[in-house]
Backbone as CSV, one residue per row, in Angstrom:
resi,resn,N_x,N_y,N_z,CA_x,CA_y,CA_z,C_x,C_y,C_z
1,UNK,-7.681,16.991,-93.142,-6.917,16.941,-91.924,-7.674,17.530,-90.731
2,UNK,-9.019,17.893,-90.768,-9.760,18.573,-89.732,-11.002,17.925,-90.105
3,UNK,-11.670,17.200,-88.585,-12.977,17.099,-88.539,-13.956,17.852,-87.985
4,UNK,-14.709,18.040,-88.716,-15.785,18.763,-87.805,-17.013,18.205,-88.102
5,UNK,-17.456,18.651,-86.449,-19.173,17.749,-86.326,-20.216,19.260,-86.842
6,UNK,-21.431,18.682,-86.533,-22.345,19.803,-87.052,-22.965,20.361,-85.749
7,UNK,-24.084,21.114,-86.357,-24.964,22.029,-85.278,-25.889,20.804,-84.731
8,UNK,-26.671,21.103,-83.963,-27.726,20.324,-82.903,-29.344,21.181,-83.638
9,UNK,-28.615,22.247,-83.903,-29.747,23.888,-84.117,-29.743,24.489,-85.090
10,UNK,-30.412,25.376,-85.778,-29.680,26.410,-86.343,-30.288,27.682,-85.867
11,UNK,-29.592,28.722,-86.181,-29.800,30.339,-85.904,-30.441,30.936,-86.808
12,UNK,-31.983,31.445,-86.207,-32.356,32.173,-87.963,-31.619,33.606,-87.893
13,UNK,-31.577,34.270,-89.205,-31.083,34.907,-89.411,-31.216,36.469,-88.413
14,UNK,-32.463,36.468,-87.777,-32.363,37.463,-86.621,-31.957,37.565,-85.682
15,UNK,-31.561,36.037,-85.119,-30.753,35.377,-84.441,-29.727,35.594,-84.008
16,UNK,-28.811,35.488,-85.364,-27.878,35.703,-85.692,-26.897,37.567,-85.593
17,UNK,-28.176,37.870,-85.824,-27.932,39.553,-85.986,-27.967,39.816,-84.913
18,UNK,-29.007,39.727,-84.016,-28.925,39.997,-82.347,-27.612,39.361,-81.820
19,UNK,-27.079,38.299,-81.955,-25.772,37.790,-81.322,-24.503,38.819,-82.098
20,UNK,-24.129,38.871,-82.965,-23.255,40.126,-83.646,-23.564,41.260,-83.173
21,UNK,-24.969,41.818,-83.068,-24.912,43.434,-82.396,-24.592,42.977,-81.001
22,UNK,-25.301,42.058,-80.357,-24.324,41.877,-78.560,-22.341,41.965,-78.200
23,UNK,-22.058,41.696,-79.527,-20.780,41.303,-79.727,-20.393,40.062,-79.386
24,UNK,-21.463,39.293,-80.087,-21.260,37.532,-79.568,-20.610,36.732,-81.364
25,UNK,-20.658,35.726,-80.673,-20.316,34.529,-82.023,-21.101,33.673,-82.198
26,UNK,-22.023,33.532,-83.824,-22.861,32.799,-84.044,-22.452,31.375,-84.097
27,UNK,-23.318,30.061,-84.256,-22.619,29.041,-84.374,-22.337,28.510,-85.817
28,UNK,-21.140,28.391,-85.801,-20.337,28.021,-87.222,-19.014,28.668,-87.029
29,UNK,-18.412,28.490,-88.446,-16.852,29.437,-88.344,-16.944,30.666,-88.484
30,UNK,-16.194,31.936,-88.561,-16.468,33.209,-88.912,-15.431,32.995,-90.171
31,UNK,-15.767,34.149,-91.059,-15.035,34.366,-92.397,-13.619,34.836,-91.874
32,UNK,-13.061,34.161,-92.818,-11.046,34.494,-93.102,-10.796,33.126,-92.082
33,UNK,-11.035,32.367,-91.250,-10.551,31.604,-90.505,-10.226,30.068,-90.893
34,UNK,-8.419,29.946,-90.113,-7.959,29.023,-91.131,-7.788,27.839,-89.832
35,UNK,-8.255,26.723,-90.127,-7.838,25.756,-89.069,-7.671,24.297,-89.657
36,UNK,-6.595,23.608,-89.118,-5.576,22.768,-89.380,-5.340,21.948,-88.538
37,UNK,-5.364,20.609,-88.906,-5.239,19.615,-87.917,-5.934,19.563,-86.618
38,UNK,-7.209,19.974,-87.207,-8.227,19.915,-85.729,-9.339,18.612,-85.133
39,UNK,-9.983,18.796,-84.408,-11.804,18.493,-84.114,-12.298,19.214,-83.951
40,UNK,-13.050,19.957,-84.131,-14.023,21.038,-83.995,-15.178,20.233,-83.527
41,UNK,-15.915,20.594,-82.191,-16.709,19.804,-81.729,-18.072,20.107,-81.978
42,UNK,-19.188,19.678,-81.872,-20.788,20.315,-82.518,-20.694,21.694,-81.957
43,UNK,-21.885,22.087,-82.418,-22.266,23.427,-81.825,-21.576,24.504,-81.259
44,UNK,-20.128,24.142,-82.485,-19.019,25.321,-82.095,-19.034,26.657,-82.694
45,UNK,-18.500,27.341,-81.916,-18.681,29.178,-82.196,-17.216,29.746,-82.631
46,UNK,-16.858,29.511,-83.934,-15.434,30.056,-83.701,-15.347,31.569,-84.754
47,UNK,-15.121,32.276,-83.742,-15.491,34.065,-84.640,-14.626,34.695,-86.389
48,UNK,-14.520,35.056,-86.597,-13.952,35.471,-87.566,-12.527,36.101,-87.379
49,UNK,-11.379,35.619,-88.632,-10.133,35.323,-88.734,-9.285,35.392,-87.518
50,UNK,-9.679,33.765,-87.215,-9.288,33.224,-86.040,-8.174,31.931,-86.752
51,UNK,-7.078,31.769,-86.142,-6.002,31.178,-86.360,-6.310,29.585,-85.793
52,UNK,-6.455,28.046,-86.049,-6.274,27.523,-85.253,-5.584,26.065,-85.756
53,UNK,-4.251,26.459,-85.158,-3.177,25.246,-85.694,-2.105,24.922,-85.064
54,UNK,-1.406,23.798,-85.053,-0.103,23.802,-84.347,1.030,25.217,-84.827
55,UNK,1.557,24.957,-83.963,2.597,26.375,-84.233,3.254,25.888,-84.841
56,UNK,3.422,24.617,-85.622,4.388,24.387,-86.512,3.603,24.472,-88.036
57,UNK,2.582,24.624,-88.058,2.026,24.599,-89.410,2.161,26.083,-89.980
58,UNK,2.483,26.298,-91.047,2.315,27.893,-91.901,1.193,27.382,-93.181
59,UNK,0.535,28.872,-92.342,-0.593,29.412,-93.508,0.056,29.998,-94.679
């Protein structure tokens, strides 16, 4: 029920660590995060246990 496209890039892993110590969001999903009836578009940043659904759907 959710599509999602991919990266363009990827982040090496120091990358990645420098964007978390800035207090940024790497590209991909973050852990615990539940999403439902979406598109998720390329090269999306969505942080960790982040909610994303109609308000009528229960997790």
């Amino acid at each position: 029920d959710t599509v999602m496209l991919g990266a363009d890039f990827y982040e090496t892993e120091e990358e990645v660590a420098a964007l978390l110590a800035e207090g940024r969001v790497p590209v991909g999903i973050g852990e615990n995060t539940k999403i439902k009836n979406c598109i998720i578009d390329k090269n999306a940043r969505i942080g960790k246990n982040v909610i994303i659904a109609n308000s009528e759907v229960r997790f």
